[in-house]
C-alpha positions as CSV (number, residue, x, y, z in Angstrom):
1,X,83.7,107.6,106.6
2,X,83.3,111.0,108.3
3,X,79.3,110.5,108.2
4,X,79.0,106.7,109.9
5,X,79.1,106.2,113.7
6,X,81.9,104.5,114.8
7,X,79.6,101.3,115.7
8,X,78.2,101.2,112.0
9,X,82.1,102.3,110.6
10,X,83.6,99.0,112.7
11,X,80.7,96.6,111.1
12,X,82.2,98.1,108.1
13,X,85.6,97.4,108.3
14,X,85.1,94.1,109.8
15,X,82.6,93.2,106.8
16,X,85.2,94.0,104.1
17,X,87.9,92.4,106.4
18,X,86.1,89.5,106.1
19,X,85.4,89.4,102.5
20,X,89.0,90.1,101.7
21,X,89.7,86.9,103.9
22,X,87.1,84.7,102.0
23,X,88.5,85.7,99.0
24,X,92.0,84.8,99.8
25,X,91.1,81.4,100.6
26,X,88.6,81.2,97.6
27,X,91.7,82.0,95.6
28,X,94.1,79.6,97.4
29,X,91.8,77.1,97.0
30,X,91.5,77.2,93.8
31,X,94.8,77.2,93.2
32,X,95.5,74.4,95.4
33,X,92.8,72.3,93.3
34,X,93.4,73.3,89.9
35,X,97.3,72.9,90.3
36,X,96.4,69.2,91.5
37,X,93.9,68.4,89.2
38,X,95.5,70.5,85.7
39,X,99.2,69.4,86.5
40,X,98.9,65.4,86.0
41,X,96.4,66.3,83.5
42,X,98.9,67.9,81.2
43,X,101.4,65.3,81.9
44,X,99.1,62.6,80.3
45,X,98.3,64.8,77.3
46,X,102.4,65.3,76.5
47,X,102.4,61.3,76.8
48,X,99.7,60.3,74.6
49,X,101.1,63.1,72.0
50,X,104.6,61.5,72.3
51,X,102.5,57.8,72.0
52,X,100.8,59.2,68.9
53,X,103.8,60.8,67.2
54,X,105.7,57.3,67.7
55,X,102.6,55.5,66.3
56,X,101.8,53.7,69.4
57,X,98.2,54.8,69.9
58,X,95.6,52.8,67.2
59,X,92.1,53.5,67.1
């Protein structure tokens, strides 16, 4: 950034530092979350498939 004074250049840098840093926790977050949430999630469909396919679920 050849035209930027270095004041302006450091905003900059420390702008796009800290978006890279929101974004990382954005993603870690979500990851976090959805592995909590989706994991037991899953685990109850497989069970009420394997309840259904044994013709232990009724409507």
């Amino acid at each position: 950034m050849p035209g930027l004074d270095p004041v302006r250049r450091g905003a900059l840098v420390d702008g796009a530092w800290a978006a890279g840093r929101a974004a990382l926790l954005a993603w870690a977050l979500w990851l976090g979350l959805s592995t909590a949430v989706l994991t037991p999630v899953a685990s109850d469909v497989e069970a009420f498939r394997a309840d259904l396919a044994a013709g232990r679920v009724t409507s």
